[in-house]
C-alpha positions as a Python dict, from the first residue, in 0.01 Angstrom:
ca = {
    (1, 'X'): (0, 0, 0),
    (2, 'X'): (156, 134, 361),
    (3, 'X'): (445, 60, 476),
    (4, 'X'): (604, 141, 818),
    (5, 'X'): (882, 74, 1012),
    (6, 'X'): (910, 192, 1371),
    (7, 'X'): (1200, 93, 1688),
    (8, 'X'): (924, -59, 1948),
    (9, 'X'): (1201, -118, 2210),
    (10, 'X'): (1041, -444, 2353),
    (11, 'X'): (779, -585, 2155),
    (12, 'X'): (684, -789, 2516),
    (13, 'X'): (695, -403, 2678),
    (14, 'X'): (509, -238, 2367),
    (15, 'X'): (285, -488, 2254),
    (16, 'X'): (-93, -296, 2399),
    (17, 'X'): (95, 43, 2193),
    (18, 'X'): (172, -155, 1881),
    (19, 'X'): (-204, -339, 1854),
    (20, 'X'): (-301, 23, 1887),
    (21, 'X'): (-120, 181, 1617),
    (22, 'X'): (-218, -106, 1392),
    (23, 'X'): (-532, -41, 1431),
    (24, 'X'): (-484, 371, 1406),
    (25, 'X'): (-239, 396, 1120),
    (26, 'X'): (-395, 92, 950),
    (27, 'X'): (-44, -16, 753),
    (28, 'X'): (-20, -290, 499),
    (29, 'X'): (325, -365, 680),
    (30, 'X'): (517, -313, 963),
    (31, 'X'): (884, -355, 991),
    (32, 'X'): (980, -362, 1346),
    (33, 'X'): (1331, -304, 1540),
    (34, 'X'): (1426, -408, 1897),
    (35, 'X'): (1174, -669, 1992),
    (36, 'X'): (1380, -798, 2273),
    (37, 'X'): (1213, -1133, 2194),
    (38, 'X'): (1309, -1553, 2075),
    (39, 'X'): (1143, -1629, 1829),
    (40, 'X'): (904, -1880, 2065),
    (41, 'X'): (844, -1573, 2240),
    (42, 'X'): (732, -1351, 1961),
    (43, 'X'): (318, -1271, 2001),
    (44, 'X'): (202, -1426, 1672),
    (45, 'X'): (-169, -1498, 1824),
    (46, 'X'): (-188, -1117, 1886),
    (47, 'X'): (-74, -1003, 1555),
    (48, 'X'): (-328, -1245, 1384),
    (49, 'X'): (-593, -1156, 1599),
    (50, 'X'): (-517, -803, 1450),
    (51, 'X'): (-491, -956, 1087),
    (52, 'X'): (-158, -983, 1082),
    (53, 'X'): (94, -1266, 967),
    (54, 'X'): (465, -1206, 1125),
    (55, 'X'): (787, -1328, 1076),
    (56, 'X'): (1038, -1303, 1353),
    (57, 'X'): (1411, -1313, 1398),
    (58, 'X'): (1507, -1234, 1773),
    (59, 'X'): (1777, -1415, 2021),
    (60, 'X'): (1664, -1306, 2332),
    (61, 'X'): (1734, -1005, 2575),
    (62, 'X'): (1875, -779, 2300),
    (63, 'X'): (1808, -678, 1939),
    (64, 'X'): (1529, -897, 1733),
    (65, 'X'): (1379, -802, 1418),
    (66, 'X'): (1011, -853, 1239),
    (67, 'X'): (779, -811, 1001),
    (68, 'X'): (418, -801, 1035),
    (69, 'X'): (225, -774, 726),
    (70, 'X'): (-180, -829, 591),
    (71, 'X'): (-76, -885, 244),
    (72, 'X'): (115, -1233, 302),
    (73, 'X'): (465, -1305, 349),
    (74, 'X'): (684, -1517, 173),
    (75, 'X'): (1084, -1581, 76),
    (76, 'X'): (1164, -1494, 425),
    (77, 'X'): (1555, -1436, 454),
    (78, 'X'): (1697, -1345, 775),
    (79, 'X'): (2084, -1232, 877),
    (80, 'X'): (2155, -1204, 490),
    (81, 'X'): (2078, -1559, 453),
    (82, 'X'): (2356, -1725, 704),
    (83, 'X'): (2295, -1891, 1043),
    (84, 'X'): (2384, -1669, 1330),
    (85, 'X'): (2727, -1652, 1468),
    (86, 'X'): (2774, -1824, 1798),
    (87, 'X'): (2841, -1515, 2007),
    (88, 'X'): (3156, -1488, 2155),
    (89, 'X'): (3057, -1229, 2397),
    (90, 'X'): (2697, -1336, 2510),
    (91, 'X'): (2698, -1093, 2831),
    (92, 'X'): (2723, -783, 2576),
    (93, 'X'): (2506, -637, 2287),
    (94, 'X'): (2648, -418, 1965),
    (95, 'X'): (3001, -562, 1930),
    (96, 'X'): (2921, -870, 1708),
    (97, 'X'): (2649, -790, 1443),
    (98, 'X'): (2629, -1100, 1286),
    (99, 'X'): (2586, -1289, 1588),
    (100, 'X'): (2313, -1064, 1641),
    (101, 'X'): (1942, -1083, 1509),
    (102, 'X'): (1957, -732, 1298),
    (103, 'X'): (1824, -796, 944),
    (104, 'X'): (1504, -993, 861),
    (105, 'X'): (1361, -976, 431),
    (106, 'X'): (1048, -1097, 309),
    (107, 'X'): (798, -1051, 9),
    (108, 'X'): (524, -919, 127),
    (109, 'X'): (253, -796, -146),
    (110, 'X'): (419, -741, -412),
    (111, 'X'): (743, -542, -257),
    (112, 'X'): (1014, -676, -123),
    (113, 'X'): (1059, -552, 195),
    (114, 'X'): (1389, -550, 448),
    (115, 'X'): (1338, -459, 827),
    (116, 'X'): (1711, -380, 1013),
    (117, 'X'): (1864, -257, 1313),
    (118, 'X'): (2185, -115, 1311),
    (119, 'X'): (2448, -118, 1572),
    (120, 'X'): (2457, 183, 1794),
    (121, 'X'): (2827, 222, 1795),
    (122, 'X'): (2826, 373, 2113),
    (123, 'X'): (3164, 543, 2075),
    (124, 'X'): (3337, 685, 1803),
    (125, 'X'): (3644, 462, 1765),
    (126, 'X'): (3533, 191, 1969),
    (127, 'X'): (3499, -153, 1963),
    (128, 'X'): (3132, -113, 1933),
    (129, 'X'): (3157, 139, 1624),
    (130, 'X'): (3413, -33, 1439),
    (131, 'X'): (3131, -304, 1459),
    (132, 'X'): (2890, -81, 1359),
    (133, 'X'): (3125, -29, 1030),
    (134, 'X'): (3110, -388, 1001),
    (135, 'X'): (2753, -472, 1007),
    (136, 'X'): (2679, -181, 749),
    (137, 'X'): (3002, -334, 472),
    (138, 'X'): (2786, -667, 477),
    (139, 'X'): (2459, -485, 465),
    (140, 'X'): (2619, -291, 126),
    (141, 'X'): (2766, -666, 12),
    (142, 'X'): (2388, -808, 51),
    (143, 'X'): (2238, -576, -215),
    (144, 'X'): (2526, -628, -423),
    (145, 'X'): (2475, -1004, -381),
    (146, 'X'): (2148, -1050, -340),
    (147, 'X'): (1871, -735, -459),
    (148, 'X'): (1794, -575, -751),
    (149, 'X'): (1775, -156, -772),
    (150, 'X'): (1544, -189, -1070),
    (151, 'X'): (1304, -449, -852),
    (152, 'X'): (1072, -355, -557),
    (153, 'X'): (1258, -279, -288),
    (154, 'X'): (1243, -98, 32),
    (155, 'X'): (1467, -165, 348),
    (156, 'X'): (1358, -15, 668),
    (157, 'X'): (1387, 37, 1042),
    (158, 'X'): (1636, 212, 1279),
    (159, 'X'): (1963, 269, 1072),
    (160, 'X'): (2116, 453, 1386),
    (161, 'X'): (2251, 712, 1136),
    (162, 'X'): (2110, 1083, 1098),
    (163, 'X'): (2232, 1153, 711),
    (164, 'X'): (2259, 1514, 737),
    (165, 'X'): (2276, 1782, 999),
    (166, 'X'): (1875, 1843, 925),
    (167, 'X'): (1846, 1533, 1099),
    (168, 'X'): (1947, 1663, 1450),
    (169, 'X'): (1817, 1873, 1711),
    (170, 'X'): (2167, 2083, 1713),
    (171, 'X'): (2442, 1959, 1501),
    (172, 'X'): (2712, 2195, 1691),
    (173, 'X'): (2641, 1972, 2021),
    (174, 'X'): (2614, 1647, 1861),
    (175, 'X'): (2939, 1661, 1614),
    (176, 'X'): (3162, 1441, 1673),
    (177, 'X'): (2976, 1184, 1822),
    (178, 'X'): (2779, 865, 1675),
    (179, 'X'): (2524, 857, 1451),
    (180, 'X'): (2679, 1190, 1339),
    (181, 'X'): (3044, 1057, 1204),
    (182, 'X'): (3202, 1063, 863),
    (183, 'X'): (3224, 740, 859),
    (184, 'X'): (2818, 625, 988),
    (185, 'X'): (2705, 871, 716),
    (186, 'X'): (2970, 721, 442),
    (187, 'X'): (2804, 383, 522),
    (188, 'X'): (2471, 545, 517),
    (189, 'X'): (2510, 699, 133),
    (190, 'X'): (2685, 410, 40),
    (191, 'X'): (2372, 237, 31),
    (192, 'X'): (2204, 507, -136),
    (193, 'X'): (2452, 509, -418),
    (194, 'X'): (2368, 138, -515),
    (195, 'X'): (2004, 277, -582),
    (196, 'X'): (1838, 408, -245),
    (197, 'X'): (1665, 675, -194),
    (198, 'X'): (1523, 855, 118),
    (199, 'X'): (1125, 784, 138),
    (200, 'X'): (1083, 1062, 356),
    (201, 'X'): (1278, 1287, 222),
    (202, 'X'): (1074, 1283, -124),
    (203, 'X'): (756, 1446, 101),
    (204, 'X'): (948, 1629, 334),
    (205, 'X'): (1243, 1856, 293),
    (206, 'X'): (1212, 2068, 668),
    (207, 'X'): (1433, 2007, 977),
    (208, 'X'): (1330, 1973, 1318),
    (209, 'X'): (1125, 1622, 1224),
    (210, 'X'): (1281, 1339, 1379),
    (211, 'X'): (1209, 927, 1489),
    (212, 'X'): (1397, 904, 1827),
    (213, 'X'): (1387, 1157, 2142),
    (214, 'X'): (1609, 1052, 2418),
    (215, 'X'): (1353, 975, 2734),
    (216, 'X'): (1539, 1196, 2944),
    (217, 'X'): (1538, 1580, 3011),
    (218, 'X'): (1181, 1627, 2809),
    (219, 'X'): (1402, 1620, 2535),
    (220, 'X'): (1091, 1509, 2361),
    (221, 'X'): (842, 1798, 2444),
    (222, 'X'): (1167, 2022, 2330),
    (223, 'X'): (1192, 1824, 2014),
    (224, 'X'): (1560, 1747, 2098),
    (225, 'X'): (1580, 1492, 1904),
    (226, 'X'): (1735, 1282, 1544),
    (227, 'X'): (1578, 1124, 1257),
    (228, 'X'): (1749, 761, 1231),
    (229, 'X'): (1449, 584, 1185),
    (230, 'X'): (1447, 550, 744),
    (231, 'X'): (1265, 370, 474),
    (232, 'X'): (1487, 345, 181),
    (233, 'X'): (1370, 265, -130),
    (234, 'X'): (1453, 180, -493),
    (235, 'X'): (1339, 384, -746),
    (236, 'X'): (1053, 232, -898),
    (237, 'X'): (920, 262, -517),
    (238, 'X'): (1002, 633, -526),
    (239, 'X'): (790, 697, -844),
    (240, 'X'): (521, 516, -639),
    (241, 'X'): (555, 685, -289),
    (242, 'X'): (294, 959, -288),
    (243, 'X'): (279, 1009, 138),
    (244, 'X'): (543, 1006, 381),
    (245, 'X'): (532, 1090, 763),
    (246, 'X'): (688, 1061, 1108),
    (247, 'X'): (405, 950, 1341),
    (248, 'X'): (488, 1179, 1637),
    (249, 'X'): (161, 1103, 1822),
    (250, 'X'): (270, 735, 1894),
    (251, 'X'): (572, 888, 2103),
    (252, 'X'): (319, 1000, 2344),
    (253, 'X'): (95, 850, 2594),
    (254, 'X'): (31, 513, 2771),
    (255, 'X'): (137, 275, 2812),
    (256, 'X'): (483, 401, 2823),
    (257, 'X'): (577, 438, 2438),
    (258, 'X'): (912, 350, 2266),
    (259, 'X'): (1174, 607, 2235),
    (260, 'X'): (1142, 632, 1847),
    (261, 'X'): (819, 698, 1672),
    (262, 'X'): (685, 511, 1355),
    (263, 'X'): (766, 595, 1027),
    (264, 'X'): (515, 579, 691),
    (265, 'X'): (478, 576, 355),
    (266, 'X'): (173, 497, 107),
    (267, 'X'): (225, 368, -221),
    (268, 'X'): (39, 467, -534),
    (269, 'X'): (-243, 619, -327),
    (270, 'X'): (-307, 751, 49),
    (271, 'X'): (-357, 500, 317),
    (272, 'X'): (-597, 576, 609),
    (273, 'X'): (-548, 918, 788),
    (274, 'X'): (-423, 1025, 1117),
    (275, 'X'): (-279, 1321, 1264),
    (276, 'X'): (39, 1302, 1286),
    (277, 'X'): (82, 1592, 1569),
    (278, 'X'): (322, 1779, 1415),
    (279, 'X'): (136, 2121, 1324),
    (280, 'X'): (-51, 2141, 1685),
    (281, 'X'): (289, 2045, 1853),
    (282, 'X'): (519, 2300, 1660),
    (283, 'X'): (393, 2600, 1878),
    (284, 'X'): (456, 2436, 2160),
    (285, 'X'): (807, 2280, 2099),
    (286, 'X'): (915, 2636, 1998),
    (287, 'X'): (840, 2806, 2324),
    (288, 'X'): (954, 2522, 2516),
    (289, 'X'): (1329, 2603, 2353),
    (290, 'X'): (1287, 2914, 2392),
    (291, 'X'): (1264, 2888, 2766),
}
């Protein structure tokens, strides 16, 4: 079984990219961040067409959450089970999670899978990031309340967090900011200590792989970038995950891609293959920093 999460950053923008990384990657699920969509918006004909059922949570202009999967979906939970908040401040995104559509579960062959999307936080210290805090306390309280470490679990998408300074381009530059902090990492562990652990990180122990390059300044081609992009997963999962990879080639191209690139793992055996890019790129990125 493959699973995948990636940050499409408008599903309405990305949809031509997505339809062709389904059919590239070939994964059993998708767990997607940032659709930008209402649910009476969300492209279900397109996703079937493809052989995929999805299940959408989305408000709009900001945020939205989904799953896509070929191996059914059922028990769909969305915002940890509770309506959404009215918001209080429509006209802005990030400062009230739970009137925001960030967390979207399902069963989905066999594994229960959770697709999020952290607040950005913005600013240490500020409105945005005590939010930030927020959203992550009820995301702990939900697999206190509501999952099971010895079950089939694995939560995905963009946690905004880079967990250790392998997970940034330069941790001297970024230190101090978000995504970085004490406290985002805290968060970040806190759900590992109830019985997470890091997909990737089973496969992969190098730095310099990352999910998200900033569009700006080729900070892509320089691989100036972080991994926040995660697939966490309990540890009967982990005994079970036997591939992991960033997907660096979906980062490039047109249409215009995302920011973030998708994220996989197999289960119990290897999925279809595709290059990732990362050996023919590594040459390159080196020189490029070099410059």
């Amino acid at each position: 079984m493959r699973i995948a999460t990636w940050n499409v950053n408008s599903l309405r923008a990305r949809l031509e990219k997505v339809t062709w990384w389904l059919e590239r990657a070939k994964p059993d699920v998708l767990l997607m961040q940032e659709t930008k969509l209402a649910d009476a918006d969300a492209p279900t004909e397109a996703f079937r067409v493809a052989g995929y059922q999805l299940a959408h949570h989305g408000e709009g202009r900001w945020n939205g959450v989904a799953i896509a999967s070929r191996v059914g979906i059922e028990e769909v939970v969305t915002n940890f089970g509770a309506p959404l908040r009215p918001p209080t401040t429509p006209d802005v995104s990030d400062d009230e999670p739970l009137a925001e559509a960030r967390m979207i579960a399902a069963a989905c062959g066999g594994v229960r899978v959770v697709s999020v999307y952290a607040p950005n936080g913005r600013l240490v210290g500020s409105p945005f990031y005590q939010a930030k805090l927020v959203w992550y306390d009820r995301l702990a309280r939900w697999l206190v309340e509501a999952a099971d470490p010895a079950a089939a679990l694995a939560i995905g998408g963009d946690f905004n967090v880079a967990p250790a300074d392998a997970d940034v381009w330069d941790p001297a530059a970024c230190h101090g900011g978000t995504h970085v902090s004490e406290p985002e990492r805290s968060a970040f562990h806190r759900l590992c200590a109830w019985g997470l652990t890091d997909a990737y990180r089973l496969h992969h122990r190098e730095s310099g792989r990352f999910t998200w390059w900033d569009y700006r300044a080729g900070n892509f081609h320089k691989n100036f970038g972080m991994r926040i992009d995660h697939l966490l997963v309990t540890p009967g999962l982990a005994r079970r995950t036997v591939w992991a990879e960033i997907d660096r080639e979906a980062r490039k191209g047109k249409p215009v891609p995302s920011d973030h690139a998708p994220l996989v793992i197999d289960l119990d055996e290897r999925g279809h293959a595709f290059d990732p890019g990362w050996t023919d790129a590594e040459g390159r990125i080196a020189a490029r920093r070099s410059r």
